[in-house]
C-alpha positions as CSV (number, residue, x, y, z in Angstrom):
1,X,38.5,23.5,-27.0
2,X,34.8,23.2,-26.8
3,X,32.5,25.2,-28.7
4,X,28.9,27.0,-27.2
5,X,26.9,25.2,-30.2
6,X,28.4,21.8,-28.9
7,X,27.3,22.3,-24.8
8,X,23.9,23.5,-26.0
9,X,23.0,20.5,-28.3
10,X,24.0,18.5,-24.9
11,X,21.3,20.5,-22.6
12,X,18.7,18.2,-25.2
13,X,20.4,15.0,-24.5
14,X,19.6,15.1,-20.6
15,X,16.8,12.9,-20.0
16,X,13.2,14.8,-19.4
17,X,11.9,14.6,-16.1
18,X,8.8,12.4,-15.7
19,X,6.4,13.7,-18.0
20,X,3.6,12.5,-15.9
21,X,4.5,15.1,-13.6
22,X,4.1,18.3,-16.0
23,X,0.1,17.9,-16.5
24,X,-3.3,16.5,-15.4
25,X,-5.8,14.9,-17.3
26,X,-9.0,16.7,-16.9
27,X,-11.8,13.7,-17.1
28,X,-15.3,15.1,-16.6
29,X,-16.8,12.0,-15.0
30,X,-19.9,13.9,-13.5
31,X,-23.9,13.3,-14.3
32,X,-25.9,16.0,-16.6
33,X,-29.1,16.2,-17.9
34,X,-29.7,13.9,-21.0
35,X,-32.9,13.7,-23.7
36,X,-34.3,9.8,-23.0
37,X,-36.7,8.3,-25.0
38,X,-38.7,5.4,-23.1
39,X,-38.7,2.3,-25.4
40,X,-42.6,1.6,-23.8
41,X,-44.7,5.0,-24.4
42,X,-41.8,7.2,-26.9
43,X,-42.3,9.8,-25.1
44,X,-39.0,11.9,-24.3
45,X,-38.0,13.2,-20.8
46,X,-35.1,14.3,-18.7
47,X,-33.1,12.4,-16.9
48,X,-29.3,13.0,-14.7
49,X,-26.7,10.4,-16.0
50,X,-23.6,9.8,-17.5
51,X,-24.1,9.0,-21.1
52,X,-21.4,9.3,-23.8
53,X,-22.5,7.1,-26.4
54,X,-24.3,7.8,-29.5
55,X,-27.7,9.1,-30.0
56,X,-30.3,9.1,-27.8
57,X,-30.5,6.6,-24.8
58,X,-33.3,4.5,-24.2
59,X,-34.3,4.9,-20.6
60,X,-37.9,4.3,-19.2
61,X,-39.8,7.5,-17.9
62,X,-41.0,7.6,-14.3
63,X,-44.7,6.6,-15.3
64,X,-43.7,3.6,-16.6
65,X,-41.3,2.3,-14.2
66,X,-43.7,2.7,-11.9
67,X,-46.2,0.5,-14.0
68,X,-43.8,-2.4,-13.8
């Protein structure tokens, strides 16, 4: 004779279904606006990139890029 406590442990012993399936990672890959500071004049500006490092990026401003 089989007891309810003994068929409901068992429900847990089925293997999961593949837990890839259940969710999505969420990855915001997309350019925004980040604070630069150009390494030639210091001055800081605005520019449309990915950036997820640390600090402030070093990126050189439209004036001086065009000054190469």
């Amino acid at each position: 004779m089989s007891s309810g406590k003994r068929s409901a442990s068992r429900k847990h012993e089925e293997p999961m279904e593949n837990a890839d399936d259940d969710f999505e990672i969420d990855v915001d890959c997309d350019k925004s606006k980040v604070e630069c500071i150009c390494p030639q004049c210091e001055k800081k500006h605005i520019l449309n990139f990915h950036w997820i490092g640390r600090g402030t990026p070093r990126k050189y401003c439209q004036n001086c890029r065009d000054n190469m």
